[in-house]
N, C-alpha and C positions, 0 to 999 in steps of 0.2 A: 597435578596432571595438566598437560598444558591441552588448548584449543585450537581447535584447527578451526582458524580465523577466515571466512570468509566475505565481510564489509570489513573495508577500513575506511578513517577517513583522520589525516592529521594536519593539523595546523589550517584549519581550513576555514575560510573565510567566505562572506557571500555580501556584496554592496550590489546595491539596485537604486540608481539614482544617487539621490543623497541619502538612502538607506541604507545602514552597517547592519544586516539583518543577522549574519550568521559574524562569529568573533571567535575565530581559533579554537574550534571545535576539532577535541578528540577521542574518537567514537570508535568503537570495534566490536560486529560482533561475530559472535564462536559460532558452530557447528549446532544446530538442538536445543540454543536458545530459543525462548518469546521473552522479548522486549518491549514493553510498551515506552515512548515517549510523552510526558508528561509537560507542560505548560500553560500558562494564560494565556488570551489572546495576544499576538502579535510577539510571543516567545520564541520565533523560528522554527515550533516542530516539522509544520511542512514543508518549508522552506528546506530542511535538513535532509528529508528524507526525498524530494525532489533533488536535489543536489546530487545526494548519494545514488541517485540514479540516474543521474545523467539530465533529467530535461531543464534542470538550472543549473547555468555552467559557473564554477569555482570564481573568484576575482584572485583566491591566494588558496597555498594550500595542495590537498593531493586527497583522491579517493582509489581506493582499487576494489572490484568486485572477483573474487576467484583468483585473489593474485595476477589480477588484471588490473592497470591502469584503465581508466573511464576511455572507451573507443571500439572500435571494429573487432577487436581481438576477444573483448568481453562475448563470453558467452551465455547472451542474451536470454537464449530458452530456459537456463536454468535459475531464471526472475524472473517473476509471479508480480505484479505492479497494481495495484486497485487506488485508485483515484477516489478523492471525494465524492459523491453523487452528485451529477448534476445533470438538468434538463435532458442536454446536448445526448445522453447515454440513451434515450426513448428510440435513436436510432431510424426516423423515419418510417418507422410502421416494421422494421427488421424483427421477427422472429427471436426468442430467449436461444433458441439453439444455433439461429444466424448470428449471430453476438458471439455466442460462446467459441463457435468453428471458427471465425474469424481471429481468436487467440492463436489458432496454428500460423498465421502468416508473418512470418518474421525472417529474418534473414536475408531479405532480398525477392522470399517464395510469392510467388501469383494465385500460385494453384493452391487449393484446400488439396491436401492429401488424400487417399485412398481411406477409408473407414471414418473419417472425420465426424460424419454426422455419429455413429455409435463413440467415437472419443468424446461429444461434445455431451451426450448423454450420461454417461459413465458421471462429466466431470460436474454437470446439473447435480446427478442424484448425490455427487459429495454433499453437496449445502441443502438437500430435500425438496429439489425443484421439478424432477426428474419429468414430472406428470406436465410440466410445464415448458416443455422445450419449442410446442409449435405456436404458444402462447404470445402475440404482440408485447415489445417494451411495456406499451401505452397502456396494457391492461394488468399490467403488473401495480403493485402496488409500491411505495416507495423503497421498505425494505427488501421485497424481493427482487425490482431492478439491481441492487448494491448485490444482493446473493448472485445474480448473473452474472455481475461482472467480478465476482469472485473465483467463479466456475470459470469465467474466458481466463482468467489467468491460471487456474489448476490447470484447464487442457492439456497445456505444455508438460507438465508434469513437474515445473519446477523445485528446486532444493531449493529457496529462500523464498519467502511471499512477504513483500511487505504493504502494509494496509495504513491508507490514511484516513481517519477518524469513520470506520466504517460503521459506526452505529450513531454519527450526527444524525439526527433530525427522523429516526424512526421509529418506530411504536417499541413498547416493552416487549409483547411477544416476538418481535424480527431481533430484538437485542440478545432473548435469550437462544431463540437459532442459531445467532452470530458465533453465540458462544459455542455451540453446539457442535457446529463447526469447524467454531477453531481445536476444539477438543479433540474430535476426530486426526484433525491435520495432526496438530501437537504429538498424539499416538501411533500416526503416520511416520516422526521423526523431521518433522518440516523444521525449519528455523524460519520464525517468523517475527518481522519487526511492525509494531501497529501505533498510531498516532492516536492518540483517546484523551477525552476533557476529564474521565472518571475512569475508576479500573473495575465498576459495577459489575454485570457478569464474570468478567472476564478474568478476573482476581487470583480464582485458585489456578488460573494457569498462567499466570507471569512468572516468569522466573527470576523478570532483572526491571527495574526501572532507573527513567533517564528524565532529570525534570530539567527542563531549561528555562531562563530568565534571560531576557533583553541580551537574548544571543550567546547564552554562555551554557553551558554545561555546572545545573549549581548542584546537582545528587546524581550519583551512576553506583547503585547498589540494589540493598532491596527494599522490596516493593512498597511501595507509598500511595498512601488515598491522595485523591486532589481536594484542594478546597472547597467543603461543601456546597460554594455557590457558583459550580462549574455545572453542578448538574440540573441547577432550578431551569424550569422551562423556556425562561423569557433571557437564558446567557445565550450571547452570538458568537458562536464558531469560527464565523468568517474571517481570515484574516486581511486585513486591507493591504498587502503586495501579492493574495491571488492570483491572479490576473494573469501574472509576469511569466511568458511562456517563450524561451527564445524557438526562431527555428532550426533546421537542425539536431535538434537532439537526438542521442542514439535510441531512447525509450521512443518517441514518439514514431519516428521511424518504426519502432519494433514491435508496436503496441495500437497505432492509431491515437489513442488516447493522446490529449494536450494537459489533463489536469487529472 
């Protein structure tokens, strides 16, 4: 039965400096997929999955979202984008449901739309936040900042969400949420690609894993534990080309977000 393929990305390559991060990566996924992407530190998952959506631009190579070539044409609302947690997302004292409304601006749009605050609600009580929309970033706790900006990306309503490592650095209980979540979505019929050290929770719902090595693609089948010592407390996440955010990009544009 064939798939109605909406990420591609082939022959694709990604240099940053004197760094060959990404190495002729070829990646696709279907329609009803979840994907987890698997790697050590410094393996290109985020790198890959920034790429594929545009806020790191290719050096070689080709991606298309929706049978779209990366650009103005893509149709942006129906990408769902959750960045790593960090600081920068507390938003200045901004409201869980000011976060979340702010996912409607894209396209060029100014104005929040008509009904927005009840969309932003709606997209809350996906992830069990609901109670929590007039709540400050700052009084959120760290797992539940990540849940809000899961929900600014649901607003949209989009067909693909892809997620980077959204359960680094948070308690057990916001992992098994996560999961919770994601299950929901998955029942919803979402295709969803996620960046993770461990497939912990989230295991009975992979459909496909992708483990990459010093930029390559070295498993794209099924699913796979990572190595035990991804999940002890004291391994870092981080990988050291973070950072690297061009301007421009059509996500950041479409999203605010830079990471």
């Amino acid at each position: 039965m064939s798939r109605n393929i909406i990420m591609r990305a082939t022959d694709l390559h990604v240099q940053i400096g004197a760094s060959h991060i990404l190495r002729g990566i070829d990646f696709e996924v279907g329609e009803g997929e979840v994907v987890a992407l698997l790697g050590a530190n410094g393996s290109g998952k985020s790198t890959l999955v920034r790429t594929l959506t545009g806020i790191v631009p290719a050096t070689r190579g080709s991606v298309t979202l929706f049978d779209e070539p990366l650009s103005a044409s893509v149709p942006w609302q129906r990408l769902g984008y959750v960045p790593q947690r960090v600081a920068a997302a507390t938003g200045m004292g901004s409201t869980a449901g000011e976060i979340v409304s702010s996912g409607l601006l894209y396209g060029g749009r100014l104005r929040l739309p008509r009904g927005h605050r009840q969309l932003a609600r709606q997209a809350l009580g996906q992830v069990g936040l609901e109670q929590r929309f007039d709540t400050t970033m700052a009084h959120l706790s760290g797992g539940q900042q990540q849940r809000v900006l899961i929900a600014r990306a649901l607003v949209r309503k989009p067909d693909l969400l892809v997620l980077d490592e959204p359960v680094a650095g948070v308690d057990r209980p916001s992992q098994v949420a996560f999961a919770q979540t994601l299950e929901r979505l998955v029942a919803d019929g979402k295709t969803i690609v996620v960046v993770l050290h461990e497939l912990g929770e989230f295991e009975p719902l992979i459909t496909r894993t992708v483990v990459l090595r010093h930029g390559k693609i070295v498993h794209d089948g099924a699913a796979l534990r990572a190595a035990d010592h991804h999940a002890h407390d004291d391994h870092e996440h981080v990988h050291p080309h973070e950072g690297f955010t061009p301007e421009g990009s059509p996500l950041i544009a479409e999203t605010g977000f830079e990471s």
